[in-house]
C-alpha positions as CSV (number, residue, x, y, z in Angstrom):
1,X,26.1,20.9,50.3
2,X,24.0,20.7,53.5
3,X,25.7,21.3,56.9
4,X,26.3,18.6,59.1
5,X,24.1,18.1,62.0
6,X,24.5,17.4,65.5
7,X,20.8,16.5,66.6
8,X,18.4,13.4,65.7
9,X,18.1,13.3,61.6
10,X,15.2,11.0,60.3
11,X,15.7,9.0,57.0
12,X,13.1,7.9,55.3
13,X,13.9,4.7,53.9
14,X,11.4,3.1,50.9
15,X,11.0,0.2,48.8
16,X,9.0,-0.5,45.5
17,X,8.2,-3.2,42.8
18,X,6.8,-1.7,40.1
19,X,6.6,-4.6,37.8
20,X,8.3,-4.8,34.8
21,X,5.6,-5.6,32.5
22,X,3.4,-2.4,34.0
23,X,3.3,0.7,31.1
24,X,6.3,2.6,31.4
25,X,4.0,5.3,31.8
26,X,2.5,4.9,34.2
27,X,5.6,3.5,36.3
28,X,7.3,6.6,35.6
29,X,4.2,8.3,37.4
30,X,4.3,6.4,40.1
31,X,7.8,6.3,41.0
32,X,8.1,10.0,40.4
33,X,5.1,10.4,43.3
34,X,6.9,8.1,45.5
35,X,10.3,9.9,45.8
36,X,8.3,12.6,47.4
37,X,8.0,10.1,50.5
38,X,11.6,8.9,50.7
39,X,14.9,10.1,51.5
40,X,16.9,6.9,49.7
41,X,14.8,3.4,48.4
42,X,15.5,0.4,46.7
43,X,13.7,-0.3,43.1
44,X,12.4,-3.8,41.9
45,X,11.4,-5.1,38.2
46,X,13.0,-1.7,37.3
47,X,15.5,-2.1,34.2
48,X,15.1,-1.5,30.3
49,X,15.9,1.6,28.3
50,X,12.9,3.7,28.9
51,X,13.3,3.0,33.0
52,X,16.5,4.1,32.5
53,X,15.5,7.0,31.3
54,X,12.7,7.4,33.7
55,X,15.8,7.0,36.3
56,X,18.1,9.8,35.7
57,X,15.3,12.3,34.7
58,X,14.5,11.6,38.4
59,X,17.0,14.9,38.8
60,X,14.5,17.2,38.1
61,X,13.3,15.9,41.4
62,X,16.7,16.1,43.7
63,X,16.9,12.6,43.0
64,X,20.2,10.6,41.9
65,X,20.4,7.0,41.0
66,X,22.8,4.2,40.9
67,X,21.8,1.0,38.6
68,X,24.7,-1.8,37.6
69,X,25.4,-1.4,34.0
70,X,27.3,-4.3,33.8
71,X,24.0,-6.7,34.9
72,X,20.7,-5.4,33.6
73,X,19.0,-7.6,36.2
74,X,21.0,-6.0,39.2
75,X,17.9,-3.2,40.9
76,X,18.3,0.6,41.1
77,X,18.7,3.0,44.5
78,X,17.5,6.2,44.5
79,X,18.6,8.7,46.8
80,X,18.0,12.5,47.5
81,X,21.1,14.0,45.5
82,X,20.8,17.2,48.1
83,X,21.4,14.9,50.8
84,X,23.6,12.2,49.9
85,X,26.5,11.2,47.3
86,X,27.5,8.1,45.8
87,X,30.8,7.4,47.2
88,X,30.9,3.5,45.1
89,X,28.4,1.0,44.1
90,X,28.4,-2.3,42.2
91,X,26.3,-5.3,41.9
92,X,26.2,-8.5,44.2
93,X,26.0,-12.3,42.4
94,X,23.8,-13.3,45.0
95,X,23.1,-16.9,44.3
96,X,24.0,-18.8,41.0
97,X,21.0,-20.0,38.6
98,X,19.8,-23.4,38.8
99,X,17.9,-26.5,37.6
100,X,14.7,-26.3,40.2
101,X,11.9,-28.5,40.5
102,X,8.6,-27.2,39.1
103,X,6.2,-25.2,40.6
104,X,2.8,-24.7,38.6
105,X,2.8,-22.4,35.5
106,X,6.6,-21.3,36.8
107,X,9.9,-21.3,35.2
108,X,11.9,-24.3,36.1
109,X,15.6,-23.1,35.4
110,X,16.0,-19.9,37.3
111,X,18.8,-17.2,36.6
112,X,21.5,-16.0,38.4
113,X,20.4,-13.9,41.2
114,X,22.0,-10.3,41.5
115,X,21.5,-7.5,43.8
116,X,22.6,-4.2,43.9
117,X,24.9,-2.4,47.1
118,X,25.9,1.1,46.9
119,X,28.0,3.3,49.8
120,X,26.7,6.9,50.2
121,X,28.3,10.4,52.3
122,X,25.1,11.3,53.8
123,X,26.1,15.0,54.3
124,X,23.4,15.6,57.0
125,X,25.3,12.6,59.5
126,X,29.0,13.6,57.8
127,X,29.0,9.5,57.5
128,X,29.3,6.6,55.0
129,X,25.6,5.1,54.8
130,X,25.0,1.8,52.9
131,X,22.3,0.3,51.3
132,X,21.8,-3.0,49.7
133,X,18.8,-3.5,47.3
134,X,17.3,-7.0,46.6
135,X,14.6,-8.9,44.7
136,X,14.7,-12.3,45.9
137,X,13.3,-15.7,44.3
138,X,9.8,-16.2,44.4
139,X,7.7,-19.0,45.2
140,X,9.7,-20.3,47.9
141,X,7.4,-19.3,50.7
142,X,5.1,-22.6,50.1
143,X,7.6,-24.4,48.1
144,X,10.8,-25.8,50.2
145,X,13.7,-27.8,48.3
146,X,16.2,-25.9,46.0
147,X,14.2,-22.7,45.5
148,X,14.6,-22.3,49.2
149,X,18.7,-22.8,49.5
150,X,19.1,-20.0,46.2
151,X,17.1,-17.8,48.8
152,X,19.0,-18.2,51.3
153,X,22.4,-17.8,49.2
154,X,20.9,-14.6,48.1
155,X,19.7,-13.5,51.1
156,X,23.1,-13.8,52.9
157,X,25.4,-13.3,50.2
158,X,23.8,-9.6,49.9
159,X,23.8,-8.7,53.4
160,X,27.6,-10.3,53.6
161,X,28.6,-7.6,50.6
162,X,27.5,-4.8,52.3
163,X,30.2,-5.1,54.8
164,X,28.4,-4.1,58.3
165,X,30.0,-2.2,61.1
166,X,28.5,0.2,63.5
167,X,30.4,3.1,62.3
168,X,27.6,3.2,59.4
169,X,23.8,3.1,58.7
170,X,22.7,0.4,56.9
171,X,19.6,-0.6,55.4
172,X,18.6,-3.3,53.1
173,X,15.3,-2.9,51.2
174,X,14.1,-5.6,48.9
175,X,10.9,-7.4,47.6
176,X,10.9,-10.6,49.6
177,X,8.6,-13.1,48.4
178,X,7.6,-14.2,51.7
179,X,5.4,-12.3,54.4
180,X,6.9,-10.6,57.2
181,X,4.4,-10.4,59.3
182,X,5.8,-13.3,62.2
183,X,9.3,-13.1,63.5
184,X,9.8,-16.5,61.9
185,X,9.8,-15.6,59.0
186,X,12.4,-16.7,57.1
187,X,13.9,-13.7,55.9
188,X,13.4,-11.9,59.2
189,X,15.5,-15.1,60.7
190,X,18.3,-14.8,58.3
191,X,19.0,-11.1,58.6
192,X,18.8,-11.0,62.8
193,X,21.7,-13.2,63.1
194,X,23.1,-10.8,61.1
195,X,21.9,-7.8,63.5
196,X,19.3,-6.3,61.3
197,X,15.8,-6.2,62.2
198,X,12.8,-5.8,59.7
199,X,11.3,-2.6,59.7
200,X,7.9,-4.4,60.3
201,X,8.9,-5.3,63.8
202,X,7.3,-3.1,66.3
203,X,5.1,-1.5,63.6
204,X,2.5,-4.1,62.8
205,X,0.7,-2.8,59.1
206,X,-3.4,-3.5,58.8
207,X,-2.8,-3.9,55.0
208,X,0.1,-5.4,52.7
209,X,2.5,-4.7,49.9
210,X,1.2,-7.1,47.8
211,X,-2.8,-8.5,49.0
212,X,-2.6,-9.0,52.2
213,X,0.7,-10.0,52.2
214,X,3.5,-8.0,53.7
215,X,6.6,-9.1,51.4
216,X,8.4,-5.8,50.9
217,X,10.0,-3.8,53.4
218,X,13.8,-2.6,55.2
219,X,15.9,-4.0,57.4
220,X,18.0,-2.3,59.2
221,X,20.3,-2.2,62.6
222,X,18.1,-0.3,64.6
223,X,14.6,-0.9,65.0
224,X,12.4,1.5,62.7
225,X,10.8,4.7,64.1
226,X,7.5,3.6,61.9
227,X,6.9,2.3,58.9
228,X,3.6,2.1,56.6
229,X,2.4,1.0,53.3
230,X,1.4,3.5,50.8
231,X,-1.8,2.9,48.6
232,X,-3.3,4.0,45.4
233,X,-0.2,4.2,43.3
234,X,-2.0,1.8,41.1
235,X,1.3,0.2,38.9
236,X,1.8,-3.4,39.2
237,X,0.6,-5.6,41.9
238,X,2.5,-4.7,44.9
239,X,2.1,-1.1,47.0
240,X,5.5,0.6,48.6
241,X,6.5,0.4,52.1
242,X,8.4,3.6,53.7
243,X,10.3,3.1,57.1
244,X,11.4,6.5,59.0
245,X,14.7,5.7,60.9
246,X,16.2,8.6,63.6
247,X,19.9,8.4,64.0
248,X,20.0,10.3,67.5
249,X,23.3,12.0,67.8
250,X,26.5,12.9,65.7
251,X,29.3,11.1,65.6
């Protein structure tokens, strides 16, 4: 167990949609390259046997995981197991499925929504960290009405599970279906009255997570230190996003 510090300790905070339908393969590749940037992250479009599997052979790595097993739609966290250990985690019902009106070549009837909220000891910080993971609905961004209100629901019911306080780091990393880029962005509007800025703000990125749109990334209570989008991983149709947080003194 790592000694507990007394100076500044950076986490490096990730988060990842590696498509479901992508070759398990290949997934397995790439998310085994991209723990070597991260410290803890949140997994989309991760679930099934095989990326199960792919999940807790992460140990070989340092890595631990924690994945609902009572919702197979709820998304893994990863963490480094040297640095941090699961003190409780469970999944969110973050909005209710619903009747919607259609959007082009999209589902109509949308499932319930879950996310995924798990407390960690960060040994470093000798402190509870949380972390909330979320996918939220898609095609909202250009398409107000009832797919809008479930992502809002979602949106707030996750950040309202994770139970803020400042005693605690907190970061929620997700796949957001809507750019980030402006500060009115929805989701960016929705999580500062809730004190949590996205990790975007202050660190304007050239390229996005998925084209050039920026739709994945962390929030968190303090501003991030940086944060960038890593390319070539080559799985899916979005790239990761990696925010370095400081935490400057010991409480």
């Amino acid at each position: 167990m790592p000694a507990a510090s007394a100076g500044p300790v950076a986490t490096r905070v990730g988060t990842f949609n590696l498509y479901q339908r992508s070759d398990n393969h290949r997934a397995d590749a790439a998310l085994r390259r991209f723990v070597e940037h991260v410290d803890l992250a949140g997994l989309q479009e991760y679930g099934g046997p095989a990326r199960r599997a792919s999940l807790a052979d992460l140990r070989d790595l340092g890595f631990a995981f924690y994945k609902p097993r009572d919702v197979a739609s709820a998304p893994p966290i990863i963490w480094d197991a040297d640095r941090f250990q699961l003190m409780r985690g469970r999944s969110v019902l973050a909005a209710d499925g619903r009747r919607v009106p259609a959007v082009p070549g999209k589902r109509a009837v949308l499932d319930d929504l879950f996310g995924t909220v798990v407390v960690l000891r960060d040994m470093l910080l000798d402190r509870e960290t949380v972390v909330g993971n979320i996918h939220t609905p898609a095609h909202v961004e250009l398409w107000p009405g009832p797919r809008r209100a479930m992502y809002r629901e979602a949106v707030v019911a996750v950040v309202a599970d994770m139970h803020l306080h400042r005693e605690r780091p907190a970061y929620l990393a997700g796949d957001w279906n809507w750019s980030l880029r402006t500060p009115d962005a929805l989701p960016r509007r929705l999580l500062a009255r809730r004190g949590l800025v996205s990790c975007w703000s202050g660190n304007p990125s050239p390229v996005g997570t998925h084209g050039h749109r920026l739709i994945d990334g962390v929030f968190a209570r303090d501003r991030a230190d940086e944060a960038h989008v890593l390319s070539g991983f080559h799985v899916g149709d979005h790239d990761p996003a990696v925010a370095t947080y400081t935490t400057k003194e010991h409480r």
